[in-house]
C-alpha positions, 0 to 999 in steps of 0.5 A, a space after each residue: 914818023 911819030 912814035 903811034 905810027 910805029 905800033 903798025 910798021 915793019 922792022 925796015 921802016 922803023 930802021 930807015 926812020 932811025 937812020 933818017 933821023 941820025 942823019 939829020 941830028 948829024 946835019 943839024 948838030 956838026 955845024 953847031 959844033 963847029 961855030 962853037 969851036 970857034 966861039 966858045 961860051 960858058 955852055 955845055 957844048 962849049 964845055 964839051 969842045 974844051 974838054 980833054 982827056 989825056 990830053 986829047 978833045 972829043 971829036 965833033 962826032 963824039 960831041 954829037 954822039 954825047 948829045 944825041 945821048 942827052 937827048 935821048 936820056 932827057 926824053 926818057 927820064 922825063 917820060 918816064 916822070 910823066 908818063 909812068 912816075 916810076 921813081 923820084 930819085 936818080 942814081 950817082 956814081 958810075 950809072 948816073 942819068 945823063 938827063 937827070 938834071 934837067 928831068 928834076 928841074 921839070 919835074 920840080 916845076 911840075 909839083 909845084 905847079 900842082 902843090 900850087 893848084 892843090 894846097 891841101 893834098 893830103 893821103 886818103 884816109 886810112 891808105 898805106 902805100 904798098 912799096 913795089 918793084 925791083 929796080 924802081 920801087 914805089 906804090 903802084 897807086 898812091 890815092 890822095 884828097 883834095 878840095 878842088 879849086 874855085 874857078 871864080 879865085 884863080 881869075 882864068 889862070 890854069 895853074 894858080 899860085 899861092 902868091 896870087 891868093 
């Protein structure tokens, strides 16, 4: 079930997809886990299968649990910059965002790609962006300027970069 199919469903069935798809993450995930007890790595599941607090490891269930939290934050935080581009900043401490690194380093990709394809982006002309909202505050529209790109200069690549110039 895709996520426009849920506009249409009843509450049982977006429940026993939830279900559904928990138990396959489960399927997919304890395995994995488990090999990587055996052969630990320099990555976050093996980071994960050492870890210990007080002296006591996280079960494989709270690995996938944590992992399926990732998951989820990622895709989150990462629709949320693409999507909706609510806020450009993650909080530290005690509410830092588990999915923060990875959402920064797609959407540095993401602005440099478009820096890239845009090298005169500047704001439009007598614009002064009005901060909004409570929790996440930026403009609700920024209107910016730019000269578009010959196609003929970036010989058929969507995203050209300034080294290729």
């Amino acid at each position: 079930m895709s996520f426009s199919d849920y506009s249409g469903a009843s509450v049982k069935e977006v429940a026993e997809s939830g279900l559904r798809t928990r138990d396959e993450f489960a399927a997919y995930m304890i395995p994995i886990i488990g090999e990587r007890r055996d052969n630990l790595g320099d990555d976050l599941l093996s980071v994960l299968c050492r870890a210990e607090i007080d002296g006591t490891r996280m079960s494989d269930e709270d690995i996938k649990a944590f992992c399926s939290l990732l998951l989820t934050a990622g895709g989150e935080t990462t629709t949320a910059f693409t999507a909706a581009a609510d806020h450009l900043a993650f909080a530290l401490g005690r509410h830092f965002c588990v999915g923060a690194l990875l959402a920064e380093t797609e959407v540095k990709v993401a602005v440099s790609q478009l820096l890239d394809a845009m090298p005169d982006v500047r704001l439009a002309e007598d614009l002064t962006p009005v901060e909004q909202g409570v929790f996440t505050r930026g403009p609700a529209e920024l209107l910016l300027r730019f000269t578009p790109e010959d196609p003929a200069r970036s010989e058929g690549s969507a995203w050209p970069s300034r080294r290729s110039r």
